[in-house]
VMD Tcl script that draws the C-alpha trace (Angstrom):
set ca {
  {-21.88 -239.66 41.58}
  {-22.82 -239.08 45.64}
  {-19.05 -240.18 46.28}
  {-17.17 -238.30 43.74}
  {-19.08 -235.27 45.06}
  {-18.28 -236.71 48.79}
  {-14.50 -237.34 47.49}
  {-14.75 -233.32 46.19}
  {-16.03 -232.05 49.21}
  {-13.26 -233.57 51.70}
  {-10.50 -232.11 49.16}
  {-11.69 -228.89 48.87}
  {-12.35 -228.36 52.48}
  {-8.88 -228.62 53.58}
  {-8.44 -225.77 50.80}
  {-8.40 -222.54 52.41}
  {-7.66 -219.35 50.20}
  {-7.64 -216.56 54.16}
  {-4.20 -216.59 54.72}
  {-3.83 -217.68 58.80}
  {-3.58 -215.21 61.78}
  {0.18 -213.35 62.75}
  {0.37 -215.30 65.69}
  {0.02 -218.51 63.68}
  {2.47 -218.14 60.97}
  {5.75 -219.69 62.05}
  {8.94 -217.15 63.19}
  {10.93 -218.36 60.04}
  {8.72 -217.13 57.70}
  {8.23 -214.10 60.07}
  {12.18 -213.22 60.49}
  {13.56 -214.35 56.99}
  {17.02 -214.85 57.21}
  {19.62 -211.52 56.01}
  {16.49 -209.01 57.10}
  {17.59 -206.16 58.78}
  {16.96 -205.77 62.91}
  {16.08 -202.27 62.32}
  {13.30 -203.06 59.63}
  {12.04 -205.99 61.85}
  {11.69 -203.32 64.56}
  {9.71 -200.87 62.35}
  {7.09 -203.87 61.51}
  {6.94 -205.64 64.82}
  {8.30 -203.08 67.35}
  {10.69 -203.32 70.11}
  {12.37 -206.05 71.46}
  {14.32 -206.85 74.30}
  {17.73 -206.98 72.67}
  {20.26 -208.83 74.39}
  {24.16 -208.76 73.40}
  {25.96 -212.39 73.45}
  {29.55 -211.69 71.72}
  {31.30 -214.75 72.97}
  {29.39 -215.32 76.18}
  {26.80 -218.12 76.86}
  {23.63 -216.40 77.12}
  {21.91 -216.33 80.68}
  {18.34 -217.58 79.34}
  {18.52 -220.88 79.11}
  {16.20 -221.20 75.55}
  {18.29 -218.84 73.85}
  {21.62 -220.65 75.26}
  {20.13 -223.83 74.02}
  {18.72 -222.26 70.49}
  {22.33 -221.28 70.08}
  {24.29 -224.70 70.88}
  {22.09 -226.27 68.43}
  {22.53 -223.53 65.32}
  {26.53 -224.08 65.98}
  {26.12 -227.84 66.20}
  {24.56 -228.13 62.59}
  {27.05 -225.79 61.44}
  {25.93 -222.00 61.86}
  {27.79 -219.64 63.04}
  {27.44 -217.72 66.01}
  {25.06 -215.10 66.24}
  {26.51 -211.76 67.97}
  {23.05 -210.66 69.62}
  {19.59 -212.21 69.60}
  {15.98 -209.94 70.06}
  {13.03 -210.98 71.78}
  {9.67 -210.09 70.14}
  {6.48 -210.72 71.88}
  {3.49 -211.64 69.09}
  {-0.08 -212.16 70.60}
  {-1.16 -216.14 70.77}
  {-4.60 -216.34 69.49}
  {-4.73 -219.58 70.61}
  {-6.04 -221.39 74.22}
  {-4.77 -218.79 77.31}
  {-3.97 -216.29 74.90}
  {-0.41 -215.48 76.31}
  {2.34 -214.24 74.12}
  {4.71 -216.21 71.85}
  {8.71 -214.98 72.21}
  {10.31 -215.04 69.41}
  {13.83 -215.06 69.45}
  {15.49 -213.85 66.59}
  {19.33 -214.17 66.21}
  {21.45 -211.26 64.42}
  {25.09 -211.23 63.00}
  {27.41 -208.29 63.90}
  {25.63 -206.51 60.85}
  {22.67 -206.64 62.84}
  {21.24 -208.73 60.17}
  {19.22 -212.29 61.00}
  {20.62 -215.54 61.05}
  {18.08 -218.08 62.44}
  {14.66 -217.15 64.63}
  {13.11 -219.44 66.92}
  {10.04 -219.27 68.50}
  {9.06 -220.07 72.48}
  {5.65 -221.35 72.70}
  {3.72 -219.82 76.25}
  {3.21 -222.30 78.73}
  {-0.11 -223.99 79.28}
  {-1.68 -224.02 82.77}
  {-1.82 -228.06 83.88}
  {-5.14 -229.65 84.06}
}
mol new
graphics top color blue
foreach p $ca { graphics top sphere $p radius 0.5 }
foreach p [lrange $ca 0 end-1] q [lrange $ca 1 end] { graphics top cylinder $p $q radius 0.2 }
display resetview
């Protein structure tokens, strides 16, 4: 009986009904693919929006995101938005996500730049 209660407890523990904070929920299930930019910009505000059109981009992540999308077979994005979203976690910097648009300004992948971690 004292290990089928043990067995119990370890299952339900990893069971946990509080959904987790903003910063933790991943950029794909925060920038669903076909949403709007203009409704992402009413819940999360203001990016930095950055036209690409043909051009390789100057940051090098959102070059890189890019080259990868088209290598699997996406197509490319005309524009991408940076959103800053609080990290909760250790040195409590900011996440960028980068969130790629067609030319209907609607989104076609996200990806999400983790903040750098001072070395120990």
């Amino acid at each position: 009986m004292k290990t089928l209660t043990a067995i119990l407890i370890a299952l339900l523990a990893g069971c946990n009904s509080t959904p987790p904070a903003s910063s933790e929920i991943d950029a794909d299930s925060l920038y669903r693919g076909g949403d709007h930019r203009e409704d992402l910009e009413g819940k999360y505000g203001k990016g930095t929006l950055v036209f690409v059109g043909e051009s390789i981009p100057d940051d090098a992540f959102a070059a890189s995101v890019m080259r990868e999308m088209i290598s699997v077979g996406k197509p490319r994005p005309q524009m991408y938005e940076i959103f800053l979203r609080k990290n909760l976690g250790p040195g409590g910097d900011y996440y960028r996500d980068y969130v790629f648009f067609n030319d209907q300004n609607r989104v076609m992948y996200s990806a999400r730049r983790q903040p750098l971690l001072p070395m120990k």
